[in-house]
mmCIF file of the N, C-alpha and C atoms, coordinates in Angstrom:
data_MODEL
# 
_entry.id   MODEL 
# 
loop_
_atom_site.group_PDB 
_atom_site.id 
_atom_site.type_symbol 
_atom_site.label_atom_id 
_atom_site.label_alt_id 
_atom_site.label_comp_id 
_atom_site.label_asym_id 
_atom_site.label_entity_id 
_atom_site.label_seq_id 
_atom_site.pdbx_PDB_ins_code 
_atom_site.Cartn_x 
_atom_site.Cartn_y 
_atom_site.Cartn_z 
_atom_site.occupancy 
_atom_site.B_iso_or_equiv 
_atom_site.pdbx_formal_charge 
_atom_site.auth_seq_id 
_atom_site.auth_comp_id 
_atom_site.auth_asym_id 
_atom_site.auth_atom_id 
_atom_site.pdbx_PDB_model_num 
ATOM 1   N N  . UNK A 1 1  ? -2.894  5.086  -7.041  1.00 0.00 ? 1  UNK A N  1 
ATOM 2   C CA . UNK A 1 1  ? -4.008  5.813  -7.645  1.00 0.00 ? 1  UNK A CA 1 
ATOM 3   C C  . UNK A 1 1  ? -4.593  6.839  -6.680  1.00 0.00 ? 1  UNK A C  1 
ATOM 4   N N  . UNK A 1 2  ? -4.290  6.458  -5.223  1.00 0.00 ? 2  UNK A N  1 
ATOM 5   C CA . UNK A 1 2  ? -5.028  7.704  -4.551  1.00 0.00 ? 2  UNK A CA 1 
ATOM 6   C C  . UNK A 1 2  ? -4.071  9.079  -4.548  1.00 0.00 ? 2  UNK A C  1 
ATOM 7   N N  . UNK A 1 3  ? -3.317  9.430  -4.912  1.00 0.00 ? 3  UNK A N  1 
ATOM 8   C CA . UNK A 1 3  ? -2.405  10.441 -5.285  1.00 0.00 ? 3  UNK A CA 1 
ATOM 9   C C  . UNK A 1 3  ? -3.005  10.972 -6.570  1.00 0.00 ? 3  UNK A C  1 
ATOM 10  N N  . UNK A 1 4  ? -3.319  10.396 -7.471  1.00 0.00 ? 4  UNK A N  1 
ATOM 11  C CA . UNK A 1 4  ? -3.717  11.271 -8.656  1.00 0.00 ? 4  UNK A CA 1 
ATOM 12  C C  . UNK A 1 4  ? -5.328  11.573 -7.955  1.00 0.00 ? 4  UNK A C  1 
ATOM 13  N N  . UNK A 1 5  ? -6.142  11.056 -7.676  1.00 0.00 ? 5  UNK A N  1 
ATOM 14  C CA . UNK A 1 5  ? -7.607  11.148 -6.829  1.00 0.00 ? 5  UNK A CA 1 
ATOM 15  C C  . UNK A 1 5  ? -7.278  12.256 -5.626  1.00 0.00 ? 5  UNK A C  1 
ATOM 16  N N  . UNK A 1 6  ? -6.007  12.388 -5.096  1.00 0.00 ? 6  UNK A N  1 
ATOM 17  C CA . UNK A 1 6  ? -5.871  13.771 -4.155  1.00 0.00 ? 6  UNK A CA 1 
ATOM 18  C C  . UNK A 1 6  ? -5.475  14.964 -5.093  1.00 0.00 ? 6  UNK A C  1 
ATOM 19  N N  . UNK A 1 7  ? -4.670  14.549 -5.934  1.00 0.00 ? 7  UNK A N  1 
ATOM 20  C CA . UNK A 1 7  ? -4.457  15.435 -6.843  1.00 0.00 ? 7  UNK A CA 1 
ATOM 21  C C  . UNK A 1 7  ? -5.562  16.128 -7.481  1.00 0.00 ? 7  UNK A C  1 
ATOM 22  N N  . UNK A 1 8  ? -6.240  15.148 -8.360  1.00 0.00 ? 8  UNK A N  1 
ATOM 23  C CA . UNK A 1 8  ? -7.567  16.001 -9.079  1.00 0.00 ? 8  UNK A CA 1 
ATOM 24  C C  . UNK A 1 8  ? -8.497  16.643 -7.653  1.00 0.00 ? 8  UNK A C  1 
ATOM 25  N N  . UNK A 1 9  ? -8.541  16.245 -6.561  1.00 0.00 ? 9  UNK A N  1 
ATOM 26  C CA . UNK A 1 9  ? -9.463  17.160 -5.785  1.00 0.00 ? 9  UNK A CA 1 
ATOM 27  C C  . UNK A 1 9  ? -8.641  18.218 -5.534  1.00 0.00 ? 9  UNK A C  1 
ATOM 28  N N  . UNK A 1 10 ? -7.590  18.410 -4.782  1.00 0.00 ? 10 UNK A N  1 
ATOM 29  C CA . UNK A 1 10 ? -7.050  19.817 -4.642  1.00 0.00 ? 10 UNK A CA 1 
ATOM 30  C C  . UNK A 1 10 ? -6.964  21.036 -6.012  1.00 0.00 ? 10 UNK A C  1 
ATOM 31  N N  . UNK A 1 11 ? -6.900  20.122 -7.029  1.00 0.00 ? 11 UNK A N  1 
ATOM 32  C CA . UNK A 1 11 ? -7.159  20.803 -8.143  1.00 0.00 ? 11 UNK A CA 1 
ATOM 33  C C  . UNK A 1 11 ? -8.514  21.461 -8.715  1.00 0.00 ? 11 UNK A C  1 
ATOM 34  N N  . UNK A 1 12 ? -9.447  20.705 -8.308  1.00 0.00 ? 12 UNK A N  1 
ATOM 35  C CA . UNK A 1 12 ? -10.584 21.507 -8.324  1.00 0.00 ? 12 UNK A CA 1 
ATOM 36  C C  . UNK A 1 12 ? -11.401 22.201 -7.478  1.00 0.00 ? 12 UNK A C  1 
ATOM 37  N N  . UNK A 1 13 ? -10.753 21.678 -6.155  1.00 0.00 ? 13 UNK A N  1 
ATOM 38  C CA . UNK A 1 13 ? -10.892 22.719 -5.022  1.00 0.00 ? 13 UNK A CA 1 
ATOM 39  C C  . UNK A 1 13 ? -10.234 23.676 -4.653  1.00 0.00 ? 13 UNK A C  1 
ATOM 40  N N  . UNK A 1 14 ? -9.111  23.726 -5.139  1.00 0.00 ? 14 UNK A N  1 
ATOM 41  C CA . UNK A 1 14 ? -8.841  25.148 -5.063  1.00 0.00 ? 14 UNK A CA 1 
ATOM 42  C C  . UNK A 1 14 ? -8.300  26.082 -6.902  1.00 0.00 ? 14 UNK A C  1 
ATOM 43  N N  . UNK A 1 15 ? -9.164  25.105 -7.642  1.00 0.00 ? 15 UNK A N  1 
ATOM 44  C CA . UNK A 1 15 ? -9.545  26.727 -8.824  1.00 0.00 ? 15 UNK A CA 1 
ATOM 45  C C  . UNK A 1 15 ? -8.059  26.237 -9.422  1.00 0.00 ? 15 UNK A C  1 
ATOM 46  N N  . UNK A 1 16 ? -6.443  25.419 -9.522  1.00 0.00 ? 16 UNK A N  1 
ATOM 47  C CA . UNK A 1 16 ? -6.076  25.042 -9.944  1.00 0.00 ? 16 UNK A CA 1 
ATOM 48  C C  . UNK A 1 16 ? -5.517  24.493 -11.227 1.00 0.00 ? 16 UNK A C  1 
ATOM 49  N N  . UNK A 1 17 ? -6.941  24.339 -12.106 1.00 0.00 ? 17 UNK A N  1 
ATOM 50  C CA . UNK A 1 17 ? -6.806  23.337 -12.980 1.00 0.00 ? 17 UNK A CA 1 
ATOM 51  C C  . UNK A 1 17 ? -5.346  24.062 -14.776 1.00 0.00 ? 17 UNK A C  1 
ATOM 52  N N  . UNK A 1 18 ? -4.336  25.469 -14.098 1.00 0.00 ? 18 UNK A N  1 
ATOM 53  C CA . UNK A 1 18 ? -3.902  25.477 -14.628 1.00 0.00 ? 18 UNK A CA 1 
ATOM 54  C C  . UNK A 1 18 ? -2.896  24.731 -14.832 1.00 0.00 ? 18 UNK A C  1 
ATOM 55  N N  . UNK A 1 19 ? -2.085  23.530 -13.507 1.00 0.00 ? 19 UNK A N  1 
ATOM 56  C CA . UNK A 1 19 ? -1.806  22.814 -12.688 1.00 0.00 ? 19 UNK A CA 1 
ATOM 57  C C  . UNK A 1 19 ? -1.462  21.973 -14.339 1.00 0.00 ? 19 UNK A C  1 
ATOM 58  N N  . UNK A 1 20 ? -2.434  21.162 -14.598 1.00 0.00 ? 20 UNK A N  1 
ATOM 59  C CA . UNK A 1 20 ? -2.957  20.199 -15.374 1.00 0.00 ? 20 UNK A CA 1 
ATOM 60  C C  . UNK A 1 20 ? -2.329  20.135 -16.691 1.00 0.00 ? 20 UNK A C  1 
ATOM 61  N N  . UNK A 1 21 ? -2.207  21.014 -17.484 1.00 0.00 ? 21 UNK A N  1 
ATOM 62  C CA . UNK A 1 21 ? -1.194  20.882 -18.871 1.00 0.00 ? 21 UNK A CA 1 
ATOM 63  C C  . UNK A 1 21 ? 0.105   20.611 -18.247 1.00 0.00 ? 21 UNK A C  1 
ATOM 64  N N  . UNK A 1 22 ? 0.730   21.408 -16.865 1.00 0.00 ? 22 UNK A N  1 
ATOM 65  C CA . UNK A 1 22 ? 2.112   20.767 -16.945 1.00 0.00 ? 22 UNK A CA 1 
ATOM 66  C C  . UNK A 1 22 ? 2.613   20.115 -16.711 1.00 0.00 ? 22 UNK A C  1 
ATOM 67  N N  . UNK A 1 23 ? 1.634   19.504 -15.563 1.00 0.00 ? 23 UNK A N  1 
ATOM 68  C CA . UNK A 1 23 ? 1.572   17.536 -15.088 1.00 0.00 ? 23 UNK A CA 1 
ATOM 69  C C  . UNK A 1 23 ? 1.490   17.126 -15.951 1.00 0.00 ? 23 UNK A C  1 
ATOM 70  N N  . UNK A 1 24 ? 0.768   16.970 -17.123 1.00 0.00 ? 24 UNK A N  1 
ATOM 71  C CA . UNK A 1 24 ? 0.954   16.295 -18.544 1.00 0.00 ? 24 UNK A CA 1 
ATOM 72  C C  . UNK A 1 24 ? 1.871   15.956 -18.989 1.00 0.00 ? 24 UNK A C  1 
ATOM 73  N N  . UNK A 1 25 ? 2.872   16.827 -19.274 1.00 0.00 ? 25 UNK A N  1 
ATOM 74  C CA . UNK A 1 25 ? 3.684   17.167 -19.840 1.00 0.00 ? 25 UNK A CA 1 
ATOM 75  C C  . UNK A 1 25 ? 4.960   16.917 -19.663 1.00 0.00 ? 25 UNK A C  1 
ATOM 76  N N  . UNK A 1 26 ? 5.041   17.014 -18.540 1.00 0.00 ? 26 UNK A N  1 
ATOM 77  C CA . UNK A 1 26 ? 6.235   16.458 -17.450 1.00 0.00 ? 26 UNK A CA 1 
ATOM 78  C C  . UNK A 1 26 ? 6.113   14.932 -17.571 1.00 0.00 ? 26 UNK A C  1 
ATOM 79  N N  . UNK A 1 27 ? 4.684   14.611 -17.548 1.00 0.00 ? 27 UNK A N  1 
ATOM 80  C CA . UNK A 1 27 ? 4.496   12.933 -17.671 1.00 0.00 ? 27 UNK A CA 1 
ATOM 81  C C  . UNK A 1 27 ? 5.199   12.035 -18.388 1.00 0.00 ? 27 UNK A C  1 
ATOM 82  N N  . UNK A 1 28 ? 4.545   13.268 -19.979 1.00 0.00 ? 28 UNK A N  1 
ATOM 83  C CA . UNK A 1 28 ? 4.653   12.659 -21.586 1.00 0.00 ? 28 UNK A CA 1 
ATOM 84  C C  . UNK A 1 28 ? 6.498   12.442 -21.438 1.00 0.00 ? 28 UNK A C  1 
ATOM 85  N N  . UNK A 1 29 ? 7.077   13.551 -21.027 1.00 0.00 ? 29 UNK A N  1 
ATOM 86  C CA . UNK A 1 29 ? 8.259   13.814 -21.286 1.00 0.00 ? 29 UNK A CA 1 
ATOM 87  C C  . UNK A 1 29 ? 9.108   12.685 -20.284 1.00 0.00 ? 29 UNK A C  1 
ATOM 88  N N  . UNK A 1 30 ? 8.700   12.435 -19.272 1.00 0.00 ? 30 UNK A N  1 
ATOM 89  C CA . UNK A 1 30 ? 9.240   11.692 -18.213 1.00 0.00 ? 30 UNK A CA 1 
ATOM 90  C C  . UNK A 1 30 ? 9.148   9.835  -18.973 1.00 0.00 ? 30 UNK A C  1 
ATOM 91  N N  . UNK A 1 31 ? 8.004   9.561  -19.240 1.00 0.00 ? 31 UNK A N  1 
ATOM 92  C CA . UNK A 1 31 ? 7.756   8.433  -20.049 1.00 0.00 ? 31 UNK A CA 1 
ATOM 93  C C  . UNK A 1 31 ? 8.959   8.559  -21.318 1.00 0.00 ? 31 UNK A C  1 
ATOM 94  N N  . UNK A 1 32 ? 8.624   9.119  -21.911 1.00 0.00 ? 32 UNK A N  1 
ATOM 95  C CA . UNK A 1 32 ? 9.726   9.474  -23.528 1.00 0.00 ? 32 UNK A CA 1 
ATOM 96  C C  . UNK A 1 32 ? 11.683  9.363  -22.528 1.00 0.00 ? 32 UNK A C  1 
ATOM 97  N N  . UNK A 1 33 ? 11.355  9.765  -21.554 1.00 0.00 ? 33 UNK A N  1 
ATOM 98  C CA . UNK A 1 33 ? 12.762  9.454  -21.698 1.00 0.00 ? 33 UNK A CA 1 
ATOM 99  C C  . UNK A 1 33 ? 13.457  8.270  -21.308 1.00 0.00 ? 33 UNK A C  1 
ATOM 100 N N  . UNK A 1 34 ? 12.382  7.416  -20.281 1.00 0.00 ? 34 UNK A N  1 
ATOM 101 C CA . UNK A 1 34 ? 12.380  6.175  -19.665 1.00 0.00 ? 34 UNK A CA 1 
ATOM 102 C C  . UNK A 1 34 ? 12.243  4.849  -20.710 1.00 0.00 ? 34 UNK A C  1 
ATOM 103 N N  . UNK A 1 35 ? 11.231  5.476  -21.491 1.00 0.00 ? 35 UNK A N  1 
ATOM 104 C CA . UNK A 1 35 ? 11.207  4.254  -22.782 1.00 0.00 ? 35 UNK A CA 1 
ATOM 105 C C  . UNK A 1 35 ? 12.249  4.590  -23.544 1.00 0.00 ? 35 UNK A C  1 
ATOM 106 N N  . UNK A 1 36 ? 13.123  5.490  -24.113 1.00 0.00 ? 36 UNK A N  1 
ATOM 107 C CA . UNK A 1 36 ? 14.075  5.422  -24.895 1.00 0.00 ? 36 UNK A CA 1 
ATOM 108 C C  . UNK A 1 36 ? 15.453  5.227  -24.589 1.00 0.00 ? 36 UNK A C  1 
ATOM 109 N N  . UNK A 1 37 ? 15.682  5.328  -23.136 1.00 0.00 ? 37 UNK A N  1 
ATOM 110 C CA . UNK A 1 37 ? 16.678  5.012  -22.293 1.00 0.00 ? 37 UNK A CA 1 
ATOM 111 C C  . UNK A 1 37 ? 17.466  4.175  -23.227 1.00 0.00 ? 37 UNK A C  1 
ATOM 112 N N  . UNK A 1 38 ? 17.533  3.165  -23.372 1.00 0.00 ? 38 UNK A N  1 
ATOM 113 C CA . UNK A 1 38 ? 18.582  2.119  -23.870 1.00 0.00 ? 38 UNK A CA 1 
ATOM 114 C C  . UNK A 1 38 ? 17.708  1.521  -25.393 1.00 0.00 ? 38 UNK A C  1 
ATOM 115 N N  . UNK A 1 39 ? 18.058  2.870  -26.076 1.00 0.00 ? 39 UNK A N  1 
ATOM 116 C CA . UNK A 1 39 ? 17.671  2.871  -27.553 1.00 0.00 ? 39 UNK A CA 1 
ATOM 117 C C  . UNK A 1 39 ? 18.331  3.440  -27.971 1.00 0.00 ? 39 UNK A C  1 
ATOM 118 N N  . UNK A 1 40 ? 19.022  3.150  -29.611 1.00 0.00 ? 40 UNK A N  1 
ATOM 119 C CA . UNK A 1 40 ? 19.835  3.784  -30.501 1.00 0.00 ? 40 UNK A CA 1 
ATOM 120 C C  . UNK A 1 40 ? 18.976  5.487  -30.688 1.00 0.00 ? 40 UNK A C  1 
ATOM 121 N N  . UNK A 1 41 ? 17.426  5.271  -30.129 1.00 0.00 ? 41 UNK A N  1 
ATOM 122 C CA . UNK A 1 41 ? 16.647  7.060  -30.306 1.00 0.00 ? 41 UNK A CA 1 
ATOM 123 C C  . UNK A 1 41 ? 17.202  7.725  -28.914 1.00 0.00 ? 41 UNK A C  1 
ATOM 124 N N  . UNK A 1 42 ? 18.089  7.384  -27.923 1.00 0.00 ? 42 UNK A N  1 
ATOM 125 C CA . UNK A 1 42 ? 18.123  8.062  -27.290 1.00 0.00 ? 42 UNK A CA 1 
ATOM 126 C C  . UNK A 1 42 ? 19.145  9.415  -26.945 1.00 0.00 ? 42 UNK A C  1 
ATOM 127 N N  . UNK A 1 43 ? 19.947  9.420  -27.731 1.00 0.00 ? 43 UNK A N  1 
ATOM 128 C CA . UNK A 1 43 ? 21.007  10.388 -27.997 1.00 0.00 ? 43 UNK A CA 1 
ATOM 129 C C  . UNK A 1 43 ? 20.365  11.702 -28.608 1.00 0.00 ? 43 UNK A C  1 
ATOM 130 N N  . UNK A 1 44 ? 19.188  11.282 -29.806 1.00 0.00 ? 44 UNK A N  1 
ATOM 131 C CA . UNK A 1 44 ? 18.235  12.146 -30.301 1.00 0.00 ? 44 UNK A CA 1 
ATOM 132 C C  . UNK A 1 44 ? 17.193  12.695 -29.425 1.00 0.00 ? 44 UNK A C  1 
ATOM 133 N N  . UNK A 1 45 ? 16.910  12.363 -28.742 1.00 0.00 ? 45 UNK A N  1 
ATOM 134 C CA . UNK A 1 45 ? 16.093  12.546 -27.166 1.00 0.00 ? 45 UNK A CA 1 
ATOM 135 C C  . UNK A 1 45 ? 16.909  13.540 -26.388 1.00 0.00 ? 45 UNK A C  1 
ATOM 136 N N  . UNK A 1 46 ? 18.014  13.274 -26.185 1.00 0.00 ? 46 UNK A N  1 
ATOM 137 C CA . UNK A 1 46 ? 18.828  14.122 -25.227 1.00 0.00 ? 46 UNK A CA 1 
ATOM 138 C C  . UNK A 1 46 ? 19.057  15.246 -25.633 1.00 0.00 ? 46 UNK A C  1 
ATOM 139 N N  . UNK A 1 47 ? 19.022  15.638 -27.332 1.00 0.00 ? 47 UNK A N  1 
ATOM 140 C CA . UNK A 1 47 ? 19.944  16.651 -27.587 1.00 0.00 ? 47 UNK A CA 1 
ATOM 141 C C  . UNK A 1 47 ? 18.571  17.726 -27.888 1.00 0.00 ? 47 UNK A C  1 
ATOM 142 N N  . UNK A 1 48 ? 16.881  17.691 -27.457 1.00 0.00 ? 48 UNK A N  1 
ATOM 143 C CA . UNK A 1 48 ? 16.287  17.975 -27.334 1.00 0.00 ? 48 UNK A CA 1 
ATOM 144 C C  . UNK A 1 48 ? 15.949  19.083 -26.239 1.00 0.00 ? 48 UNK A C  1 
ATOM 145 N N  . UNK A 1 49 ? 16.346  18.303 -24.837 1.00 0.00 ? 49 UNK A N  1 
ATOM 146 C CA . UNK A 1 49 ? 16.472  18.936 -23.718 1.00 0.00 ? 49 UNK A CA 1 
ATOM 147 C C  . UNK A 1 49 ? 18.124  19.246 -23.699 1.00 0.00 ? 49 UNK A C  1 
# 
């Protein structure tokens, strides 16, 4: 947790916070591919990226 707590300060200390949608995003997407890993949804997942 202290990585996301260094994170949000450098982010608002230095004016940053465009930073923030693509850490999201990368997250959402990073999760989605880890949970579908060894699922019949994951072939449909792949052909996405």
């Amino acid at each position: 947790m202290s990585f996301f707590s260094e994170l949000w300060t450098f982010m608002r200390v230095r004016k940053k916070f465009w930073l923030l949608p693509i850490l999201v995003v990368m997250v959402i997407f990073g999760g989605l591919i880890v949970l579908t890993q060894g699922s019949a949804v994951a072939p449909f997942i792949y052909t996405l990226f």
